[in-house]
Each structure stands twice: as C-alpha cells, then as structure tokens.
VOZAKOL-649223 format. One record per residue: residue number from 0; residue in one letter; chain; x negated, y negated, z negated of N, C-alpha, C, O in turn. Coordinates in nm, 2 decimals, decimal comma. Each point is the difference from the previous one (the first is absolute). Example, Ala and Ser with C-alpha at 12.3 -4.5 7.8 and 13.67 -1.06 7.14 Angstrom:
residues 2
> i / aa / ch / n.east / n.north / n.up / ca.east / ca.north / ca.up / c.east / c.north / c.up / o.east / o.north / o.up
> 0 / a / A / -1,32 / 0,57 / -0,78 / 0,09 / -0,12 / 0,00 / -0,09 / -0,12 / 0,00 / -0,10 / 0,00 / -0,07
> 1 / s / A / 0,14 / -0,11 / 0,14 / -0,09 / -0,11 / 0,00 / 0,08 / -0,11 / -0,08 / -0,05 / -0,11 / -0,01
end
This chain:
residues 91
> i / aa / ch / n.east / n.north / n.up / ca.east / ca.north / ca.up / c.east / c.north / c.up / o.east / o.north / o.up
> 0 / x / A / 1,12 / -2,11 / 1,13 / -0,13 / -0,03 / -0,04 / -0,03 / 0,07 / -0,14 / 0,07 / -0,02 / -0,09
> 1 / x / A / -0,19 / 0,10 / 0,08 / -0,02 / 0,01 / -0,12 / -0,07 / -0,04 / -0,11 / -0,12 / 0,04 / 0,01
> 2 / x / A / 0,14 / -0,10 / -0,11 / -0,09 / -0,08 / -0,08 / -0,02 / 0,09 / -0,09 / 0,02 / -0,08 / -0,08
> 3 / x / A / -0,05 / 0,20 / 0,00 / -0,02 / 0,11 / -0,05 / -0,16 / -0,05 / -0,04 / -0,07 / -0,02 / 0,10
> 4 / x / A / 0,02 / 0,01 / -0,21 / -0,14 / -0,02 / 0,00 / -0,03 / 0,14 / -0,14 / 0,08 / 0,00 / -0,09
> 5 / x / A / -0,15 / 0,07 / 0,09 / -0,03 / 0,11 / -0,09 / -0,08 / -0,08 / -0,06 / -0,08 / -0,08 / 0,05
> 6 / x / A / 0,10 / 0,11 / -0,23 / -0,06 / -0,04 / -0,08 / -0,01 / 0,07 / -0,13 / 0,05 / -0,04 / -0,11
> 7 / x / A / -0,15 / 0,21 / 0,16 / 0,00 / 0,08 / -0,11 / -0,10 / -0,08 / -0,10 / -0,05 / -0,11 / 0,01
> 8 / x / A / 0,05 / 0,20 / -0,11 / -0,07 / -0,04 / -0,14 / -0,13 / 0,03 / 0,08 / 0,00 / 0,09 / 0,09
> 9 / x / A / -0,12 / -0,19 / -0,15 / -0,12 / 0,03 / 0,05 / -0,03 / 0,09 / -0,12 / 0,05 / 0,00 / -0,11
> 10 / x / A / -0,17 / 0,09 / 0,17 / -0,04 / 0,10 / -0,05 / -0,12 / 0,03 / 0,01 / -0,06 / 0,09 / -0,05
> 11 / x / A / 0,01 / -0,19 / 0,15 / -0,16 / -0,01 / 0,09 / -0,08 / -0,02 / -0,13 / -0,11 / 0,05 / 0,04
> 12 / x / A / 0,09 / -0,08 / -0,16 / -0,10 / -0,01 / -0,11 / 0,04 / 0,14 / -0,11 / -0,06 / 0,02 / -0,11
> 13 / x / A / 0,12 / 0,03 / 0,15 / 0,00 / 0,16 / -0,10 / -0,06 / 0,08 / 0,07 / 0,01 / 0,03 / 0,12
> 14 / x / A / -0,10 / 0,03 / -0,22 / -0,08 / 0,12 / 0,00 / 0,00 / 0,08 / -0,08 / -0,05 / -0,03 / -0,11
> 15 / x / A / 0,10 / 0,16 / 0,13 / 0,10 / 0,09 / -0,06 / -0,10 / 0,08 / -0,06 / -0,10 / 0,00 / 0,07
> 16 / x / A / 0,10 / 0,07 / -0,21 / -0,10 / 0,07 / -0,06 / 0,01 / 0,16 / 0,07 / 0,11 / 0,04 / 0,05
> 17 / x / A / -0,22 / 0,02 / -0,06 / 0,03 / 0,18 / 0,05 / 0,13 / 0,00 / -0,01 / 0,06 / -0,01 / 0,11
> 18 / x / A / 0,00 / 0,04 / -0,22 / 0,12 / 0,09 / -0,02 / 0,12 / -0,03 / 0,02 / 0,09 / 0,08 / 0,00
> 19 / x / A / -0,10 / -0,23 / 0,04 / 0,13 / -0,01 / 0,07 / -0,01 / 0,02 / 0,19 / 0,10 / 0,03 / 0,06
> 20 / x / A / -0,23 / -0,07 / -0,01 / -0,06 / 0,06 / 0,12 / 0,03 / 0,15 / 0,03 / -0,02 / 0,05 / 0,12
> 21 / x / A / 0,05 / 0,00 / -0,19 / -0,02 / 0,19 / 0,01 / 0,13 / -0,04 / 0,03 / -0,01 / -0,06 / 0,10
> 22 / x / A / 0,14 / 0,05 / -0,15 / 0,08 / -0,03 / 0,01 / 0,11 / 0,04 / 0,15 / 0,09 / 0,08 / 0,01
> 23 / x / A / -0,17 / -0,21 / 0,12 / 0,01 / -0,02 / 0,08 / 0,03 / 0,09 / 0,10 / 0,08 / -0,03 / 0,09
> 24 / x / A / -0,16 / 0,21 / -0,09 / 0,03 / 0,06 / 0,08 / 0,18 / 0,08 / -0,03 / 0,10 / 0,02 / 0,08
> 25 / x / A / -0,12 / -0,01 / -0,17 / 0,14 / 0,05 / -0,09 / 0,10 / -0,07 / 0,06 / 0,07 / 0,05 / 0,09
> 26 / x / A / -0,05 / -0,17 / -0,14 / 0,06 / -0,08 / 0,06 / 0,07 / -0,03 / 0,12 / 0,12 / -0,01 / 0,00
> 27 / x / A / -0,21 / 0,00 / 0,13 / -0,01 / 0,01 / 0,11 / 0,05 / 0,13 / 0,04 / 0,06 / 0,00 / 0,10
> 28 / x / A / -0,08 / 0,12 / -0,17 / 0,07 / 0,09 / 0,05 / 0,17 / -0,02 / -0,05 / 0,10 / 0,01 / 0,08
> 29 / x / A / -0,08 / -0,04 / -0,21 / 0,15 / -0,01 / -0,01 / 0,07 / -0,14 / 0,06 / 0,10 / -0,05 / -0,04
> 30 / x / A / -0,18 / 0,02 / 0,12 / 0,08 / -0,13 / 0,09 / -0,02 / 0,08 / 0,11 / 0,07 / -0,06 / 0,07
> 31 / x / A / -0,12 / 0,14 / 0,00 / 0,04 / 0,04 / 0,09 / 0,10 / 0,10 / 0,01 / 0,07 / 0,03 / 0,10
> 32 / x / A / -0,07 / 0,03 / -0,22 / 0,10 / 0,10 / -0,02 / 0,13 / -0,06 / -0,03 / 0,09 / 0,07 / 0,05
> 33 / x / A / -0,05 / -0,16 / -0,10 / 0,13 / -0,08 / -0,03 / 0,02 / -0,07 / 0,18 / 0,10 / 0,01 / 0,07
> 34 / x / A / -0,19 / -0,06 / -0,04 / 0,05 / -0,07 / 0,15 / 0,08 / 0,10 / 0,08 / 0,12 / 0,00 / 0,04
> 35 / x / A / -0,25 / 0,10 / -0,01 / 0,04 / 0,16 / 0,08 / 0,16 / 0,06 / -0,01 / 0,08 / 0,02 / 0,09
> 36 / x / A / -0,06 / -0,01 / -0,28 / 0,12 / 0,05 / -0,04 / 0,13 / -0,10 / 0,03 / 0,11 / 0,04 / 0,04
> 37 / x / A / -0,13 / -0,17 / -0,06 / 0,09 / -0,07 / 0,06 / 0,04 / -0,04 / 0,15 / 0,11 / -0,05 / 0,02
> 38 / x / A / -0,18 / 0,08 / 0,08 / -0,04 / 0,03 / 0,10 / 0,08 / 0,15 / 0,07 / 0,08 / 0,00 / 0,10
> 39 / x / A / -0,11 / 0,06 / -0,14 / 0,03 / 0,16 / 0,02 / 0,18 / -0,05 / -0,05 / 0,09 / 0,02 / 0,07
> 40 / x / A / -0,09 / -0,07 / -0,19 / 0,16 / -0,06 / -0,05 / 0,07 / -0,02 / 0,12 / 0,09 / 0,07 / 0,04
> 41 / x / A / -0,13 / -0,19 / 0,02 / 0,05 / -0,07 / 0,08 / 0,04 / 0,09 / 0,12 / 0,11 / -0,03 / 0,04
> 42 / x / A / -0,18 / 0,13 / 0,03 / 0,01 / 0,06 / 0,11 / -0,13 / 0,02 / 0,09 / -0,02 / 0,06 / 0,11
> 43 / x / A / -0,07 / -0,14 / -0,20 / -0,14 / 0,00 / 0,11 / -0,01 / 0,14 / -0,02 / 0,02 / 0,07 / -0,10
> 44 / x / A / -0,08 / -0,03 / 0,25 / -0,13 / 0,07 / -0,05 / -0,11 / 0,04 / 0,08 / -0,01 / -0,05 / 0,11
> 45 / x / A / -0,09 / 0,16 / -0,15 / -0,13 / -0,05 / 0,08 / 0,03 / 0,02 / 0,15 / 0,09 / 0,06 / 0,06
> 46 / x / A / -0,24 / -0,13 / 0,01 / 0,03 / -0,03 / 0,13 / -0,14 / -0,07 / 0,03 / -0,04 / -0,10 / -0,06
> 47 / x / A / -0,03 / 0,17 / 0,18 / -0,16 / 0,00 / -0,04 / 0,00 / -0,17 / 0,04 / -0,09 / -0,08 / -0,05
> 48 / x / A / 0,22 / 0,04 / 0,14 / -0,05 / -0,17 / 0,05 / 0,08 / -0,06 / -0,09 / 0,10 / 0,06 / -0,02
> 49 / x / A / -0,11 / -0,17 / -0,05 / 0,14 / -0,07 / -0,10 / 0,08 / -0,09 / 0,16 / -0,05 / -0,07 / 0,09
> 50 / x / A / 0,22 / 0,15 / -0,12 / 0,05 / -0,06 / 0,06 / 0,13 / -0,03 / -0,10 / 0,05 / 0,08 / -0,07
> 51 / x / A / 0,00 / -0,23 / 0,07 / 0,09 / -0,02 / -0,06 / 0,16 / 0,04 / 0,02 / 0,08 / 0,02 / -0,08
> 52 / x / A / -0,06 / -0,01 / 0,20 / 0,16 / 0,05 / 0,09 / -0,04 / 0,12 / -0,08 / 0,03 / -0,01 / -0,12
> 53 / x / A / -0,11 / 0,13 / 0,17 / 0,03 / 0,13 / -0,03 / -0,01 / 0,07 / -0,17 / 0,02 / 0,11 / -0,06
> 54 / x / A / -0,08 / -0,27 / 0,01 / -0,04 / 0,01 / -0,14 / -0,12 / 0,16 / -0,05 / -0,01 / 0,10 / -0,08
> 55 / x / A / -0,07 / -0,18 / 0,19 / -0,13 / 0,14 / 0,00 / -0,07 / -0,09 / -0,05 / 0,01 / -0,12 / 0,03
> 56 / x / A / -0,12 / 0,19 / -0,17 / -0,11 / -0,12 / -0,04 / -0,14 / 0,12 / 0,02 / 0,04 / 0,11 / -0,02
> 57 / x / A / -0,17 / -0,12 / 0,06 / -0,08 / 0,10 / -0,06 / -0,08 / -0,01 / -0,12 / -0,10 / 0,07 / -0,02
> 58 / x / A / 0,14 / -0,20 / -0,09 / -0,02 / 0,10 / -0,12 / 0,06 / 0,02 / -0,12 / -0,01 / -0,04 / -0,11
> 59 / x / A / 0,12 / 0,15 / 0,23 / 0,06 / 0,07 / -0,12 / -0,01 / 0,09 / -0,03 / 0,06 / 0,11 / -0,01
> 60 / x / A / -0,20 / -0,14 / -0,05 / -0,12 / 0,17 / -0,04 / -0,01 / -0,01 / -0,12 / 0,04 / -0,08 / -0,09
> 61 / x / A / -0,11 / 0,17 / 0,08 / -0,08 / -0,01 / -0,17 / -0,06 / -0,10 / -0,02 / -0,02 / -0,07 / 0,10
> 62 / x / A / -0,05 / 0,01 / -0,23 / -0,07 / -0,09 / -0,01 / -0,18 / 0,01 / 0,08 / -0,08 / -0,06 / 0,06
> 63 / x / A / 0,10 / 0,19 / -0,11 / -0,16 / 0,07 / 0,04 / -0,01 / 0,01 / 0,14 / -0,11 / 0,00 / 0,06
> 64 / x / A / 0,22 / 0,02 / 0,00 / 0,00 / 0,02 / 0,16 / 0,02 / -0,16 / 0,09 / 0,00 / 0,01 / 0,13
> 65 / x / A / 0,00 / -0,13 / -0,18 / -0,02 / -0,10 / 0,01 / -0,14 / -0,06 / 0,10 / -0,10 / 0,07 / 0,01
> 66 / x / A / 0,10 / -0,18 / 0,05 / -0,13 / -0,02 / 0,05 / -0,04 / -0,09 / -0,09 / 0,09 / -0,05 / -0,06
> 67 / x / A / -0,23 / 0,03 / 0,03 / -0,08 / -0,08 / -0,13 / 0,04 / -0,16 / 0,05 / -0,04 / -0,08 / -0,08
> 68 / x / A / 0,10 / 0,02 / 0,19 / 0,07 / -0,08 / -0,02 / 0,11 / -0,04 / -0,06 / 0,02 / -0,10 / -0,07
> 69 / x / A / 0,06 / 0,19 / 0,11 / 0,16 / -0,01 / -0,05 / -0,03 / 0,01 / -0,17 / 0,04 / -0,10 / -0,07
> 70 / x / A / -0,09 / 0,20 / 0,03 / -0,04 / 0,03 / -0,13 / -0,09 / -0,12 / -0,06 / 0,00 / 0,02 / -0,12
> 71 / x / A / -0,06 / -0,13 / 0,17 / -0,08 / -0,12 / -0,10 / 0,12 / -0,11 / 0,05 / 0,00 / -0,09 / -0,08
> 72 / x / A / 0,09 / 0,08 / 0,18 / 0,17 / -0,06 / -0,04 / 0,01 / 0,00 / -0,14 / -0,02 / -0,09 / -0,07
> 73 / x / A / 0,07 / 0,21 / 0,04 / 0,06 / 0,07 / -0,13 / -0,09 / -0,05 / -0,15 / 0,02 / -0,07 / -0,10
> 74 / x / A / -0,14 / 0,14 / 0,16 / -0,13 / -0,06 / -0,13 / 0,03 / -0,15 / -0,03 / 0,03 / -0,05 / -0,11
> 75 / x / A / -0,05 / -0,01 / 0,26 / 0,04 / -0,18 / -0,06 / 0,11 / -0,02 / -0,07 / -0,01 / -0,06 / -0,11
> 76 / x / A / 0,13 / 0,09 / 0,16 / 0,11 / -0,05 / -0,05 / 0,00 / 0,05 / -0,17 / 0,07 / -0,06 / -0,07
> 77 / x / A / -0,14 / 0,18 / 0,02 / 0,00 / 0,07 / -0,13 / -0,09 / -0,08 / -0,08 / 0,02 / -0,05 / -0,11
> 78 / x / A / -0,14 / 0,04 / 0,19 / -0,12 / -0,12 / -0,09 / 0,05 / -0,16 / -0,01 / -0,04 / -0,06 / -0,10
> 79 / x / A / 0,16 / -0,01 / 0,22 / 0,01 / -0,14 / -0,06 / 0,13 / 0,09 / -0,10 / 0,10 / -0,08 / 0,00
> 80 / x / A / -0,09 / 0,14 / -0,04 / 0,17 / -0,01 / -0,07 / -0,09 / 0,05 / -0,11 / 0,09 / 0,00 / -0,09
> 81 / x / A / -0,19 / 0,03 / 0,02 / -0,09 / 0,04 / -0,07 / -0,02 / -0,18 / -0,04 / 0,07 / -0,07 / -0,07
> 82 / x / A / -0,17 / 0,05 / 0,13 / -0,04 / -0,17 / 0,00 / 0,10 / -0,08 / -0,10 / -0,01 / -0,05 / -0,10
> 83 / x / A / 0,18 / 0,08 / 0,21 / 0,14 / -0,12 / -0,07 / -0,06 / 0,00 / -0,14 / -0,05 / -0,09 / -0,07
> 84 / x / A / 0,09 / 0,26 / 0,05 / 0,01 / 0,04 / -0,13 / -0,06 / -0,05 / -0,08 / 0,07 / -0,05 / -0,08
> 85 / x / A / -0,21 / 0,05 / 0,06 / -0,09 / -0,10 / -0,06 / -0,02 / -0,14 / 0,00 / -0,02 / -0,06 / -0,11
> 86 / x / A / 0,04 / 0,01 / 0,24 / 0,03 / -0,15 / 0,00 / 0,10 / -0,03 / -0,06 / -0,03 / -0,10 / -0,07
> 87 / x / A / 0,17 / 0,16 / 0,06 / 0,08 / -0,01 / -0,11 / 0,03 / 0,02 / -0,16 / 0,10 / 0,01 / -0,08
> 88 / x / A / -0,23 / 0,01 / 0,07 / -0,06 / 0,09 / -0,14 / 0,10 / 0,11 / -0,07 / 0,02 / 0,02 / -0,12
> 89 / x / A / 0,03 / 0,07 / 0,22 / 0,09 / 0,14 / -0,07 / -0,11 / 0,06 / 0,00 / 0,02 / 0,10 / -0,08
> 90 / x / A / -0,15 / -0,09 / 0,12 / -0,10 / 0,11 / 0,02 / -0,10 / -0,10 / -0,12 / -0,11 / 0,04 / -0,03
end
C-alpha cells in the first residue's frame, strides 16, 4: 500500500517579477539538456516511440527540436524551482 502523500512548498501565491520570469526559458533548456546528457549516460538513446526495454526515448533532441509540450514540462519544472527559490527567500 502506498501512503506517500506529496507535500511540496506551496508556491501558488508568488508572482515572479520580469526578470526572474525571463529566466524560465534558459532554464528549461538546461534541464533538458542535463536530463538528455544523463540519459544518453545511461545508454538511452533516441527512438521516434519511447520504449523502455530498447531504451529508445524521442526526446532526445535538441531543446528547439522539442514539441511545445514537452518544452512547457521543462518551463514548469524551471518556473516552480524559480518560485522554491523565493518562497525560501535565497531570491
């Protein structure tokens, strides 16, 4: 059974000024680039269907060659890790 309950830092009341917002695309690109490179580490590599046995993923592309989903993944995970930041007052 799993009792696992997630309990990130709320972040739902920050609202980030411009310049830490600009931020975001940058970001998102070097988290896709560190996943990819760790990834590629491991043995993956690309493979237009993600299959896990053959360790084929498809995106193991460029950031730019991405679909604008996969790529606002990345955006989110870079804007709440932006948010922590603040909510934890290092920013």
């Amino acid at each position: 059974m799993n009792t696992y309950i997630p309990e990130p830092i709320d972040t739902s009341g920050i609202d980030l000024p411009d310049r830490l917002k600009n931020l975001t695309e940058s970001l998102a690109e070097n988290t896709h680039e560190h996943w990819a490179a760790q990834r590629i580490a491991d043995g993956w590599t690309y493979g237009p269907k993600r299959d896990d046995a053959a360790m084929h993923n498809p995106c193991l592309v460029p950031y730019n060659s991405l679909s604008e989903s996969e790529k606002e993944y990345d955006r989110l995970t870079a804007m709440e890790t932006i948010k922590v930041l603040v909510a934890l007052e290092y920013l």
